[in-house]
C-alpha positions in Angstrom: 1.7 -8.5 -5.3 2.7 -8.1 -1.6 0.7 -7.3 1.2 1.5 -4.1 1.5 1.5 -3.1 -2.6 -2.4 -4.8 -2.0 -2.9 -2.2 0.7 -1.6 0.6 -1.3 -3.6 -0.5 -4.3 -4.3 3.4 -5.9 -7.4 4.6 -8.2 -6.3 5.7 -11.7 -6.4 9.2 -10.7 -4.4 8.6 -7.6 -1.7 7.3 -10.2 -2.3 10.5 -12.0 -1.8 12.3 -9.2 1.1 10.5 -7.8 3.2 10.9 -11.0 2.7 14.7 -11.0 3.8 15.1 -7.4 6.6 12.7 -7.9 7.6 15.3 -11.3 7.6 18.2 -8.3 4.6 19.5 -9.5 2.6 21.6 -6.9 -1.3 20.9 -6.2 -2.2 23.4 -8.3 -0.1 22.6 -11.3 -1.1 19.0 -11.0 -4.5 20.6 -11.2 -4.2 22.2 -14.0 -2.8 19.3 -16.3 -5.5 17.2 -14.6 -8.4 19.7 -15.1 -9.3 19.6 -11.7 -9.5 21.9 -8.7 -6.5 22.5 -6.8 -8.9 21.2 -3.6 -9.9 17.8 -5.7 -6.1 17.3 -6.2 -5.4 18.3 -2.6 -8.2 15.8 -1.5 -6.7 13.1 -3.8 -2.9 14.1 -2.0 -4.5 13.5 1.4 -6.2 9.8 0.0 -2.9 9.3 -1.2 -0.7 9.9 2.0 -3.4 7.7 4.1 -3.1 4.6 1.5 0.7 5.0 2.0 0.7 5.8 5.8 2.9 8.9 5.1 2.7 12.0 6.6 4.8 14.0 4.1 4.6 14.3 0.1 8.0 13.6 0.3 7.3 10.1 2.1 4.6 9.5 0.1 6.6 9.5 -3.5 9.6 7.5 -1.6 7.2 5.1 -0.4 5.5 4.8 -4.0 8.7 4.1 -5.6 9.5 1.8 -3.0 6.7 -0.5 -4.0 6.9 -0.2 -7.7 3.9 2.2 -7.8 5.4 4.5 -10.2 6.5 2.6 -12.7 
């Protein structure tokens, strides 16, 4: 793995997460199929855009699929 796939190593749900957002699923949709809180998805989205350094959703799932992190 690169460096920078290392630094954007993700936690299972983060995956979860990621995938759902990358589908154009909203927080609370990805909540829903998660059975979580929208705010425990929201605080997973906000993990995830820091692991990435992205400051958009958008970024964060072009970033991902840059580094093979949705596969």
């Amino acid at each position: 793995k690169s460096k920078q796939q290392r630094d954007a190593a993700l936690t299972d749900r983060q995956h979860d997460v990621l995938r759902l957002l990358a589908a154009g699923l909203t927080n609370k949709e990805a909540a829903t199929q998660l059975h979580l809180s929208p705010r425990t998805v929201e605080m997973h989205v906000a993990s995830l855009l820091d692991r990435l350094n992205c400051r958009t959703r958008a970024a964060a799932i072009r970033s991902a699929g840059e580094l093979r992190l949705l596969e």
